[in-house]
C-alpha positions as CSV (number, residue, x, y, z in Angstrom):
1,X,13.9,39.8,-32.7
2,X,14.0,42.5,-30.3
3,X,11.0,44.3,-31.5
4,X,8.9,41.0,-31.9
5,X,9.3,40.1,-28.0
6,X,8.9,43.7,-26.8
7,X,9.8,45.2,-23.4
8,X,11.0,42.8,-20.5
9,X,8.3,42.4,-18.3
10,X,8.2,43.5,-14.8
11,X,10.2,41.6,-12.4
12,X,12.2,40.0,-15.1
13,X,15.4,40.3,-16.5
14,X,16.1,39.2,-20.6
15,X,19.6,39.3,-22.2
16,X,20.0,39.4,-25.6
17,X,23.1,37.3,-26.3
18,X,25.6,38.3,-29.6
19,X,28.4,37.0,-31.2
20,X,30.8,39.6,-32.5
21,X,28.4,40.4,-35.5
22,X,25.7,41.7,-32.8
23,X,27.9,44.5,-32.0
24,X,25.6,47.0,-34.2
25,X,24.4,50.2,-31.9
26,X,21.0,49.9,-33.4
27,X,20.2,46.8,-32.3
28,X,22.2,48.0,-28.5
29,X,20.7,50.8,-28.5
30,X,16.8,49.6,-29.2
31,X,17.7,46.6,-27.0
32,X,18.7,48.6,-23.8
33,X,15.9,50.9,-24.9
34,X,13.5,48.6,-24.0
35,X,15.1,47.3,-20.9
36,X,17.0,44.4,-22.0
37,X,21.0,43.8,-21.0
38,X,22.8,42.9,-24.0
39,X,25.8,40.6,-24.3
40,X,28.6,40.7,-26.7
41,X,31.1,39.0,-27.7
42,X,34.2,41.6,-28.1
43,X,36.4,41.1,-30.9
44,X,37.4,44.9,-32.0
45,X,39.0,46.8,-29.6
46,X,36.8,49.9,-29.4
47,X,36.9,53.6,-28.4
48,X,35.2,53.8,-25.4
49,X,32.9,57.0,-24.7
50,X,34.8,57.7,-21.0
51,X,38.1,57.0,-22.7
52,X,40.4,54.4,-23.1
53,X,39.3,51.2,-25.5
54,X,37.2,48.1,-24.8
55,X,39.5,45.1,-25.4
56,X,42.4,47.2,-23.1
57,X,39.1,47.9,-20.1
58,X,38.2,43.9,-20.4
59,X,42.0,42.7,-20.4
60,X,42.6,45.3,-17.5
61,X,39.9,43.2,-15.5
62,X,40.4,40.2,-12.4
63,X,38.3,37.4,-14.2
64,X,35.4,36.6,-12.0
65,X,35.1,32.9,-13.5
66,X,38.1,30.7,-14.5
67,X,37.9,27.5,-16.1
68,X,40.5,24.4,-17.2
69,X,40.0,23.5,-21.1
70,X,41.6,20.2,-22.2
71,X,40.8,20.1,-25.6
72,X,40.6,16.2,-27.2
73,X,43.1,14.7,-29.7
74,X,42.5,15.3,-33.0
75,X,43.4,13.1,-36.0
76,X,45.8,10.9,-34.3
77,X,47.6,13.6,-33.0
78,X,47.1,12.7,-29.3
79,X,46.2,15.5,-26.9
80,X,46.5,18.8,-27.3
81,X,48.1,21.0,-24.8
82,X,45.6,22.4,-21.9
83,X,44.6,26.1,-21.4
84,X,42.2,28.4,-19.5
85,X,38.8,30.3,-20.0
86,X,38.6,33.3,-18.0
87,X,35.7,35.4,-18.2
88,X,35.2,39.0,-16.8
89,X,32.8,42.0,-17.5
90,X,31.7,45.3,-16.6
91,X,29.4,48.0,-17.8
92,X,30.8,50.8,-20.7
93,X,29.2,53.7,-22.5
């Protein structure tokens, strides 16, 4: 996909958005190559290249979005309990 859209176009800004699958350093690499921000879903907990490991940086982080989750009953169970979405990022190498 990357290759068939080509480089971001002046002024713009394109993300290419992965689930945890989309973690492959070909397709990171060729993407950022071309001046597109990639976006991953983190699910291993990765050596980092200035030390330390990915899921321990992200946990380490103040989220910068926080969001109340109250998921629907399911089966006649009635409701189940509440929780949070937090969301936080930062750039790695």
């Amino acid at each position: 996909t990357v290759e068939a859209v080509g480089p971001v176009p002046e002024g713009a800004t394109w993300v290419s958005v992965g689930d945890r699958g989309a973690d492959v350093f070909s397709h990171l690499a060729r993407a950022r190559g071309i001046g597109w921000h990639v976006l991953v879903r983190v699910v291993q907990n990765r050596r980092l290249g200035e030390g330390g490991h990915l899921v321990d940086r992200l946990r380490s982080l103040t989220p910068m979005a926080r969001r109340r989750i109250l998921p629907r009953g399911d089966g006649g169970r009635g409701p189940r309990q509440e929780t949070w979405a937090e969301v936080a990022w930062t750039q790695v190498r």
